[in-house]
C-alpha positions, 0 to 999 in steps of 0.5 A: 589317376591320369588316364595312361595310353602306351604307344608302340610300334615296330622299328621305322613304323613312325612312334616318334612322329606319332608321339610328337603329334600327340605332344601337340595335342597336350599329351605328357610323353613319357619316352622310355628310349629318352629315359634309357638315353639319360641312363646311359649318357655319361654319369648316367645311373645305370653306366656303372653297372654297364661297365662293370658287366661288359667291360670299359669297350663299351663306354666311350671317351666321355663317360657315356655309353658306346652304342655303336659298340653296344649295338654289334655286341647285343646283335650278336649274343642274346645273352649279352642282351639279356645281361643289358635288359636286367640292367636297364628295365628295372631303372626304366620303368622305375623312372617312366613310374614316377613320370606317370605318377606325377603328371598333371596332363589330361592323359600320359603317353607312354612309348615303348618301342619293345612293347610286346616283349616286356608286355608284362612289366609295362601292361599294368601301367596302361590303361590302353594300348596304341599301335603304330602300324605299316608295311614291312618293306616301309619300316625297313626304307624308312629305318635305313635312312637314319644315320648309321643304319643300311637295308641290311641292318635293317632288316636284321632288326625287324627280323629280331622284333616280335612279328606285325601280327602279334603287335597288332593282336595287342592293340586297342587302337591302330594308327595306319601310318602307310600313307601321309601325314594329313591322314596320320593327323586325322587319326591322331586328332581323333584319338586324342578325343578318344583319350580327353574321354575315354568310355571305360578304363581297363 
């Protein structure tokens, strides 16, 4: 079986920067925000479902879903998250399964941003598990830089993931992304080499 390395980190930590790395280096990516895109892109599997548990507000003109819209409406109702999560894992890790199962790379990244919070529907397909780590006024500038997201909105995610402490109890590697990407190359290289020959699998 291929050996099965989960990535996670906490919102701006720098995953997407790390997995690219690691797709440099030969991994297979398996990207469960990329499979929740495709669900929910337009004629995606799980956009029936969607609309008929939250109403045609969040779908947009094309079909897909309206993440802006989505967005405020799970900040705000943490039943409204629930509802989308039973909706969404289930098609999500069916799909990251199948991706894992028929991999021929010498080992398969799994990323899993909210990790920690489903650690028990994604811990049996990991034989390993990697966290990316830095500080918390870091992830927030580096958050409110993307499109759409200011300090506040944030810092208000960070405030709903679980905290850095518990992230990092979980890890069997940690990648310090604090500093620059030379640095983070270097920690990569070295795991990589790590996973071509893992010492043991748990």
């Amino acid at each position: 079986m291929t050996y099965r390395v989960g990535l996670t980190g906490g919102v701006g930590s720098g995953k997407s920067t790390v997995a690219r790395l690691f797709a440099d280096h030969g991994a297979m990516l398996v990207d469960t925000d990329a499979i929740a895109h495709a669900l929910t892109a337009a004629n995606g599997a799980a956009m029936a479902a969607i609309e008929d548990a939250f109403g045609q507000g969040v779908v947009a003109a094309d079909g897909s879903l309206d993440r802006a819209a989505m967005r405020r409406l799970v900040f705000a109702d943490s039943d409204a998250r629930r509802r989308l999560e039973r909706i969404l894992h289930p098609l999500i890790l069916a799909e990251a399964q199948q991706r894992i199962a028929a991999s021929r790379a010498p080992y398969v990244l799994l990323v899993v941003p909210l990790l920690l919070e489903n650690l028990e529907a994604y811990r049996p397909l990991m034989d390993r598990i990697a966290v990316v780590d830095c500080d918390e006024q870091q992830q927030i500038e580096r958050a409110a830089g993307r499109p759409g997201v200011g300090p506040a909105q944030a810092r208000a995610i960070l405030a709903a993931q679980s905290p850095r402490s518990a992230r990092l109890a979980i890890a069997d590697d940690i990648i310090d992304n604090r500093t620059g990407l030379t640095e983070l190359e270097a920690q990569i290289r070295h795991l990589h080499q790590i996973y071509l020959s893992p010492p043991h699998q748990k």
